[in-house]
C-alpha positions in Angstrom: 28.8 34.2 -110.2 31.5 36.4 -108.7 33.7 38.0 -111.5 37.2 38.3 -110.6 40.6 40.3 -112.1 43.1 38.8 -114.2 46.6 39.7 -114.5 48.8 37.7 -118.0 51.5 38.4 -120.3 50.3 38.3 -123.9 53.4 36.4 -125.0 52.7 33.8 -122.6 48.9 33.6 -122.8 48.4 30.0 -124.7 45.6 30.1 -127.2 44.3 27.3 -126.6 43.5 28.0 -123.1 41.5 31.3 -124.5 38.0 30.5 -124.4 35.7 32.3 -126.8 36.3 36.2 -126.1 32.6 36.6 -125.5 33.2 34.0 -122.6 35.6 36.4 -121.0 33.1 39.3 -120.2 30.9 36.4 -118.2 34.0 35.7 -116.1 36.0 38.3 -115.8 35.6 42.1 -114.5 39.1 43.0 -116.1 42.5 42.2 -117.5 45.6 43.8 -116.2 48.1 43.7 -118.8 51.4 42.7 -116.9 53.4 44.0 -120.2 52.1 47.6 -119.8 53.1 48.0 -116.2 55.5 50.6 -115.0 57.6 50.3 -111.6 57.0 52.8 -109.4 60.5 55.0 -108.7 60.9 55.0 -104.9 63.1 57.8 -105.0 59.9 59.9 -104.6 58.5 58.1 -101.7 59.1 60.0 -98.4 60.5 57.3 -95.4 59.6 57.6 -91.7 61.0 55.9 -88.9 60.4 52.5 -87.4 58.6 53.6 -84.1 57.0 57.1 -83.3 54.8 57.9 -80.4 51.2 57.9 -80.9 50.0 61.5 -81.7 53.2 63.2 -81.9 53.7 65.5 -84.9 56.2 64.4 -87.7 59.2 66.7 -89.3 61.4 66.3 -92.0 64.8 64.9 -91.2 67.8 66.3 -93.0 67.0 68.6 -96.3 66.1 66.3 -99.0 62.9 66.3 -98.1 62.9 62.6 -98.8 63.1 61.9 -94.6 60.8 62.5 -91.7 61.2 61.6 -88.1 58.7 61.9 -84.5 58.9 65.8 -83.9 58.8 64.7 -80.3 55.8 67.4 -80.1 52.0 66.1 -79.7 49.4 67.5 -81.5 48.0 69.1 -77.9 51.1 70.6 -77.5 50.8 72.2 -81.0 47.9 73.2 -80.5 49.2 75.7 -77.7 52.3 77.0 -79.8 50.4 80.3 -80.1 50.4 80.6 -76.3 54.0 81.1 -76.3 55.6 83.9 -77.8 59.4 83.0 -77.2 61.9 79.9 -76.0 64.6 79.6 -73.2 67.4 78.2 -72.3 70.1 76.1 -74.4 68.7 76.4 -78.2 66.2 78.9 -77.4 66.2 82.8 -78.2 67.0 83.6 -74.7 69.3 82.3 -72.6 66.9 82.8 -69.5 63.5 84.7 -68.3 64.9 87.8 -67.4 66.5 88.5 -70.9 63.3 87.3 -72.6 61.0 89.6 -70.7 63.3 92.6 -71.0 62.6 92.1 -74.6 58.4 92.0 -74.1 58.4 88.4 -74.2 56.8 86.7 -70.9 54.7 83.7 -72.5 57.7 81.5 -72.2 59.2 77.6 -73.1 62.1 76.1 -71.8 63.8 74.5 -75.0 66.8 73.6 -73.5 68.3 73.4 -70.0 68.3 77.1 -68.1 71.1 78.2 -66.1 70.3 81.6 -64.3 73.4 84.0 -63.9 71.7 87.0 -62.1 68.5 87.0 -59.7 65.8 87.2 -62.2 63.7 90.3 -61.8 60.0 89.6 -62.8 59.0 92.8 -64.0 55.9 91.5 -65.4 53.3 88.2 -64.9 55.2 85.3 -66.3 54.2 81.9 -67.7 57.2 79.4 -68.1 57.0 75.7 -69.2 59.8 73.7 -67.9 58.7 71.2 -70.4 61.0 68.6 -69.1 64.1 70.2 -68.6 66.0 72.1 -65.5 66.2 75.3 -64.3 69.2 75.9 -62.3 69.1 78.8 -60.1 72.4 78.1 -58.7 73.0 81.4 -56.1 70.1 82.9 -57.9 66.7 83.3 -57.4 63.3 85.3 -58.5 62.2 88.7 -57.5 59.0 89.0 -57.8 57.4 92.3 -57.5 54.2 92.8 -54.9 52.2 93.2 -58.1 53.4 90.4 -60.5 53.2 86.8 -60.6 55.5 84.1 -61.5 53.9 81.1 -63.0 55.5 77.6 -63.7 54.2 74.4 -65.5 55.6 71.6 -66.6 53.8 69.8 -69.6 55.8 67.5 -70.5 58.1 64.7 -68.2 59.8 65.6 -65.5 61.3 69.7 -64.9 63.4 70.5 -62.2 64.0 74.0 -60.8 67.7 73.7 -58.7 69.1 75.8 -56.2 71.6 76.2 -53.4 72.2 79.0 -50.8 75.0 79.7 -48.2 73.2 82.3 -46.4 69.4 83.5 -45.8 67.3 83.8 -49.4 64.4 82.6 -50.9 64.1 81.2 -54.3 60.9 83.2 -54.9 61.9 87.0 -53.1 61.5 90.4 -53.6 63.1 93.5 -53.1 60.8 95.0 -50.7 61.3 92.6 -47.7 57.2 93.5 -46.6 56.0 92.4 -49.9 53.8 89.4 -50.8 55.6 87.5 -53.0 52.9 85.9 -56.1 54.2 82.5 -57.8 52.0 80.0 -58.8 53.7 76.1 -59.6 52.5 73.0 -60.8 54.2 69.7 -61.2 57.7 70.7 -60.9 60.3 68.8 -58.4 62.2 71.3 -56.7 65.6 70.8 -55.3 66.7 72.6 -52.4 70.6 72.0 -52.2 71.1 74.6 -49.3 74.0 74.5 -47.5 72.8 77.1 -44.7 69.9 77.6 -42.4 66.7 80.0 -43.8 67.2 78.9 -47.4 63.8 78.9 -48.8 61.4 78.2 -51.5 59.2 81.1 -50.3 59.7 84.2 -47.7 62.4 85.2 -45.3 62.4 87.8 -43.1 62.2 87.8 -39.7 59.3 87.8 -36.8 58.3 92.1 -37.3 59.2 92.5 -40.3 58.7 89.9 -42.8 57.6 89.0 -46.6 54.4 86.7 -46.7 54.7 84.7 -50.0 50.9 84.5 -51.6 51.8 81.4 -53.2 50.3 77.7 -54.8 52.7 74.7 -55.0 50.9 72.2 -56.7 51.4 68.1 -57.7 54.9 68.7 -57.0 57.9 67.4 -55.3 60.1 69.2 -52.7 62.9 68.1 -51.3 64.6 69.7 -48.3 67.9 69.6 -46.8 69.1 68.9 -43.5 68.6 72.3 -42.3 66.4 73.9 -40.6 63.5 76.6 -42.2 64.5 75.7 -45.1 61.1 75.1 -46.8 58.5 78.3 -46.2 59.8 81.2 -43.7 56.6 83.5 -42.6 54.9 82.5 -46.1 51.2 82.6 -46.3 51.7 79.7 -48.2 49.7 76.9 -50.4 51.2 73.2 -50.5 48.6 70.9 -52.1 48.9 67.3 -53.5 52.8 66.8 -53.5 55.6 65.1 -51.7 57.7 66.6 -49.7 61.0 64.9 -48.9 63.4 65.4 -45.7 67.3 65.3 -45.8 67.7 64.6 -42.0 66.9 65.7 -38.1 68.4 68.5 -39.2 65.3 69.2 -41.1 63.3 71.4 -38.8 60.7 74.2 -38.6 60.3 73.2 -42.3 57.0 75.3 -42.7 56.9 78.1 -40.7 54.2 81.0 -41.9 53.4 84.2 -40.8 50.9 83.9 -38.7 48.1 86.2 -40.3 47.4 84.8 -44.1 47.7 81.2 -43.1 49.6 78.3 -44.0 47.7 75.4 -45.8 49.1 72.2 -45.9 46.8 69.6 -47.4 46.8 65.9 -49.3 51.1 66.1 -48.3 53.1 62.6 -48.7 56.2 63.0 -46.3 59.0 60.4 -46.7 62.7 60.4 -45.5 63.5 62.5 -42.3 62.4 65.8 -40.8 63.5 67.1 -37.3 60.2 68.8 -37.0 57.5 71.0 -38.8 56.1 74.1 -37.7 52.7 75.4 -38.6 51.7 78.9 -37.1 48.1 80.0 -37.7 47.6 77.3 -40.6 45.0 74.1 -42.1 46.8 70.6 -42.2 44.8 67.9 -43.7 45.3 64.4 -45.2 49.0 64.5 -43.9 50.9 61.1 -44.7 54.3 59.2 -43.9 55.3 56.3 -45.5 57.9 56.0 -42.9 57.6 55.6 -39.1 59.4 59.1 -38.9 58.4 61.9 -36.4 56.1 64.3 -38.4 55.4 67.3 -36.4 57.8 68.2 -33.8 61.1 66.4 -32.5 61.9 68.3 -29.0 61.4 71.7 -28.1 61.0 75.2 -29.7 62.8 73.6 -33.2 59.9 71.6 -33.7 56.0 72.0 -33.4 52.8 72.6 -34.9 50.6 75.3 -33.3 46.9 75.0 -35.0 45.0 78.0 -35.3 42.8 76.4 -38.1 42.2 72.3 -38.6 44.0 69.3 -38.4 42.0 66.7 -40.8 42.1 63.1 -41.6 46.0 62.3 -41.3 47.7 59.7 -40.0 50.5 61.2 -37.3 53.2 59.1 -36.0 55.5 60.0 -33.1 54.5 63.4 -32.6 53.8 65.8 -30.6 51.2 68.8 -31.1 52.5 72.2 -29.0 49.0 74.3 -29.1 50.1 77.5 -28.2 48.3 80.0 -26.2 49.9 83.6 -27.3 46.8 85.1 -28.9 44.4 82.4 -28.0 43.8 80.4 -30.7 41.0 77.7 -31.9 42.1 74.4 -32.9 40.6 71.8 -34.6 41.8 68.2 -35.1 39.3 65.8 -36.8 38.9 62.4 -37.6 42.7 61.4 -37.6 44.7 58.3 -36.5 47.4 59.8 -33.7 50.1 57.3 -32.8 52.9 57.8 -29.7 51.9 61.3 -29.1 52.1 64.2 -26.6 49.6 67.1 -26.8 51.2 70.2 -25.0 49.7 73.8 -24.2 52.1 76.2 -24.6 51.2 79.4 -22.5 52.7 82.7 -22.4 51.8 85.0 -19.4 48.8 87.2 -19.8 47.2 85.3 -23.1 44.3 83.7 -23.0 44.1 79.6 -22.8 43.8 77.4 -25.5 40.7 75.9 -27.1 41.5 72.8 -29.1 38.8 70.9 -30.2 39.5 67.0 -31.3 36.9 65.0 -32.6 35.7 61.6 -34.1 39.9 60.5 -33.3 41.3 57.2 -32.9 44.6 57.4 -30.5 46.5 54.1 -31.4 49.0 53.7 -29.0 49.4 55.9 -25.7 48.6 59.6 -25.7 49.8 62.5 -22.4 48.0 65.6 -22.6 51.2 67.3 -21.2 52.2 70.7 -20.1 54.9 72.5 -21.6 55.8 74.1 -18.5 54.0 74.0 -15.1 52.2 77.1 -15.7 50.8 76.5 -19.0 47.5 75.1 -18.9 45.4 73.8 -22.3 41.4 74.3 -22.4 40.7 71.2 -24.9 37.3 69.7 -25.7 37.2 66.1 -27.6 34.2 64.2 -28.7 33.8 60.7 -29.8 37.0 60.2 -29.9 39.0 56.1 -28.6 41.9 56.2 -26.9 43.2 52.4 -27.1 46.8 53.2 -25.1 47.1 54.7 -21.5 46.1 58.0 -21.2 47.6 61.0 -18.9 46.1 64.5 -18.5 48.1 66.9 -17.0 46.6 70.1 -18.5 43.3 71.6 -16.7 39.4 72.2 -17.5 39.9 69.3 -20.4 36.1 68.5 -21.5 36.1 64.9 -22.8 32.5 63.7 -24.0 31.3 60.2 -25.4 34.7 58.8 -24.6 36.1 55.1 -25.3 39.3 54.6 -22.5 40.0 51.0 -23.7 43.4 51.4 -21.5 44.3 53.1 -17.7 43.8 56.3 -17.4 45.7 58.6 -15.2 44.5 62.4 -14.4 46.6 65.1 -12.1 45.4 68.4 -13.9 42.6 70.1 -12.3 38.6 71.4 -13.3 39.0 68.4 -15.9 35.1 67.2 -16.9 35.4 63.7 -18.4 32.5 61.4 -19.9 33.2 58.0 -21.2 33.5 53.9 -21.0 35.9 53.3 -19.1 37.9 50.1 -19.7 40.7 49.7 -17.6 41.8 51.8 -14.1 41.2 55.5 -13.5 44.0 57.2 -10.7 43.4 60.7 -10.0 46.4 62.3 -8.5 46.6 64.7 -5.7 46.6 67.9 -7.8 43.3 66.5 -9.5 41.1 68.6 -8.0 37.5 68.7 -8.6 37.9 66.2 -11.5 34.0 65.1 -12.8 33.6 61.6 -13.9 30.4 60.2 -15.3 29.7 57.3 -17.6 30.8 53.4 -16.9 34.1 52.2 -15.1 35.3 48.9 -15.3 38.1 48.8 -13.5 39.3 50.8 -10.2 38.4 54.1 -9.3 41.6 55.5 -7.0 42.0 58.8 -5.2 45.1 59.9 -3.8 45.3 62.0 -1.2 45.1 66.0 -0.9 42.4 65.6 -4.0 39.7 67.1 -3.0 35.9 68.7 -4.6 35.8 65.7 -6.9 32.1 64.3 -8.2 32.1 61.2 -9.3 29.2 59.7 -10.7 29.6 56.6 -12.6 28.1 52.9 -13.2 29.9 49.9 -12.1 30.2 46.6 -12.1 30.4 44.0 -9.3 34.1 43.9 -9.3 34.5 47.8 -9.7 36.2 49.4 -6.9 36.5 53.1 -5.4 39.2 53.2 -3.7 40.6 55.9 -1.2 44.6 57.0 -0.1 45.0 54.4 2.2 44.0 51.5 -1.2 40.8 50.2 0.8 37.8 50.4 -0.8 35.2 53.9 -0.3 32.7 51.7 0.7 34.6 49.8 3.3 36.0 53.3 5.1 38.6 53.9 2.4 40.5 57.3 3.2 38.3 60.1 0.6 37.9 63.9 1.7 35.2 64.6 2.3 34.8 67.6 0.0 34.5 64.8 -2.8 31.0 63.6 -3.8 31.1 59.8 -5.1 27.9 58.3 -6.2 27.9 55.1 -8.3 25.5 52.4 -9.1 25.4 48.8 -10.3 24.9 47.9 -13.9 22.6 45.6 -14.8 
């Protein structure tokens, strides 16, 4: 039999309810004597609040020692206390980084909101935590000496670094305008509030004699305004993982490097509205809009990305690629979805051509392998890649292999050596001299006249037509020079 515990008043305990006391013991464990208990006094209780977030540390609230309250502060932020060895900003013990580490202390924590009053000379490598709040640079900036490095975090929600420039500067700078400039930032959303042209994040300089920012912007969130170079100016930058958010047209030329470390640009979201990007001697890959805006290049010199390095796996809408010829570069674009977009060469006298290499792409809508000028000529090579809209090549000694033309195609460069299914009508204009076409054509095969040292070589179907200048058919006396070799079988 379970024995249970039993609570009574003597006074009130009726004897003849008592059953024999030896009875008790068999039924009971114990007796709790209700006339020997003593209230608790709750003045010695300590009182919390009604909601705290799970993990955080709590403190006492007031003095008497009698009131606690949610420090605000996890245990994993505790646990790095040590790290730091002095606050900043409102509340702190310094009213910003430059005063701390004049002092010795560069382990640092924003406590409160920062607002810099000087350019803030990094004398030694710096850690700061926004940890949640602002840092506003206003006019000011960092200087960063070619040895140093600035490193920011943000550990806690959302920290903002603020600036705004009337003339040329970069937020991270240094005296010596050939330096590298070393910052390292992670999760921070930076606000560009520039009112002027060349207001940057990282480097400024100009063409010969420039700074090259050796620098890692991480899981962050840039937003640029409507001017142009106003995100990286001849920095050998990093931009990984982040967002990156355009004021207007005005937007352009918003990644400019320097042409020797290398720019990477790599996993980017790019919403609102840029007037044009500019990549010089850089990697771009996993590049996405979530608007139908133009991503590289708007018109001209203001706008254009020159690949000396890869373009992976994006998704580019309205664009157009400039490859430029100056030194000769090796281009690369891989496996991506292009939409509405010109491919220029852009040549400079006395440089060598081009050698851009596309492969495994998917061309949604029309594409025109276009020159910039009439002299500049583009050496590309493409692979596997489907072209589903009309397709122009104006550029010379293009080497297209394993190709799907699911629309026309139109050729008036030169030397071009072109492999594929062809789908719709192939027109090879006058100046499309000694154009090679092998594979399958579907549709008709027309030659205009003054083309001449053309081999043609291709399967057919019944309907499939060769035709000459004059629009009859090659096989029915169709107008062809003669310098052009046409051979083309049935399929069966």
């Amino acid at each position: 039999m379970a024995k249970k515990t039993i609570a009574y008043l003597r006074s009130r305990f009726l004897n003849f309810m008592r059953p024999p006391q030896e009875d008790f013991a068999n039924i009971f464990d114990s007796f709790l004597h209700l006339d020997d208990y003593v209230a608790p006094n709750l003045s010695d209780y300590v009182k919390g609040p009604a909601n705290a977030f799970d993990n955080n540390i709590a403190i006492y609230d007031l003095a008497t020692g009698k009131l606690i309250k949610d420090s605000g502060t996890s245990i994993a932020n505790i646990n790095a206390v040590a790290y730091f060895d002095a606050t900043i900003g409102v509340g702190g013990q310094y009213s910003e980084p430059s005063t701390a580490i004049a002092a010795g202390k560069y382990r640092l924590k924003v406590v409160g909101n920062v607002a810099l009053t000087t350019d803030n000379n990094i004398s030694e490598d710096c850690y700061i935590d926004l940890n949640g709040f602002t840092i506003n640079c206003g006019a000011f900036g960092f200087i960063i000496p070619t040895t140093k490095c600035l490193t920011l975090r943000n550990t806690r929600g959302v920290g903002n670094i603020t600036f705004s420039y009337s003339a040329s500067k970069a937020l991270f700078h240094t005296t010596a305008i050939t330096s590298k400039v070393n910052h390292d930032v992670y999760g921070i959303t930076i606000n560009n509030n520039s009112t002027a042209a060349i207001c940057t994040i990282a480097g400024t300089g100009n063409v010969s004699n420039h700074p090259a920012g050796r620098g890692l912007i991480d899981k962050c969130i840039l937003n640029i305004p409507n001017y142009s170079i106003c995100g990286f100016y001849y920095a050998a930058e990093t931009v990984t993982n982040s967002i990156i958010n355009g004021a207007g047209t005005g937007a352009t030329n918003t990644f400019w490097n320097d042409g020797t470390g290398g720019f990477i640009l790599e996993n980017i979201t790019l919403t609102g509205t840029f007037g044009g990007i500019f990549i010089y001697a850089g990697f771009v890959k996993n590049i996405t809009s979530s608007l139908n805006i133009s991503i590289f290049a708007n018109s001209g010199f203001d706008g254009y990305i020159t690949p000396n390095g890869t373009v992976r796996s994006g998704s580019y809408k309205n664009c157009e690629f400039y490859i430029e010829g100056i030194f000769g570069f090796n281009g690369t674009i891989d496996n991506s979805k292009i939409y509405n977009t010109q491919l220029y060469s852009y040549y400079t006298a006395g440089s060598f051509l081009d050698n851009l290499l596309f492969r495994a792409c998917t061309f949604l809508n029309n594409i025109n392998f276009k020159l910039y000028v009439s002299t500049h000529r583009l050496g590309a090579k493409g692979t596997s890649c489907i072209f589903n809209g009309t397709v122009i090549i104006e550029q010379d000694s293009m080497f297209l292999r394993g190709t799907i033309f699911k629309s026309n195609l139109t050729i008036s460069g030169k030397n071009n050596e072109i492999d594929g299914h062809f789908t719709g009508n192939i027109a090879l204009a006058g100046t499309a001299s000694s154009t090679k076409l092998t594979g399958k054509a579907l549709g008709t095969i027309s030659l205009a006249a003054g083309v001449m040292n053309c081999d043609i070589n291709v399967g057919v179907t019944a309907g499939t037509q060769i035709k000459g200048s004059d629009g009859l058919p090659f096989i029915l006396g169709g107008n062809v020079d003669i310098s052009n070799k046409i051979n083309f079988y049935i399929l069966s």
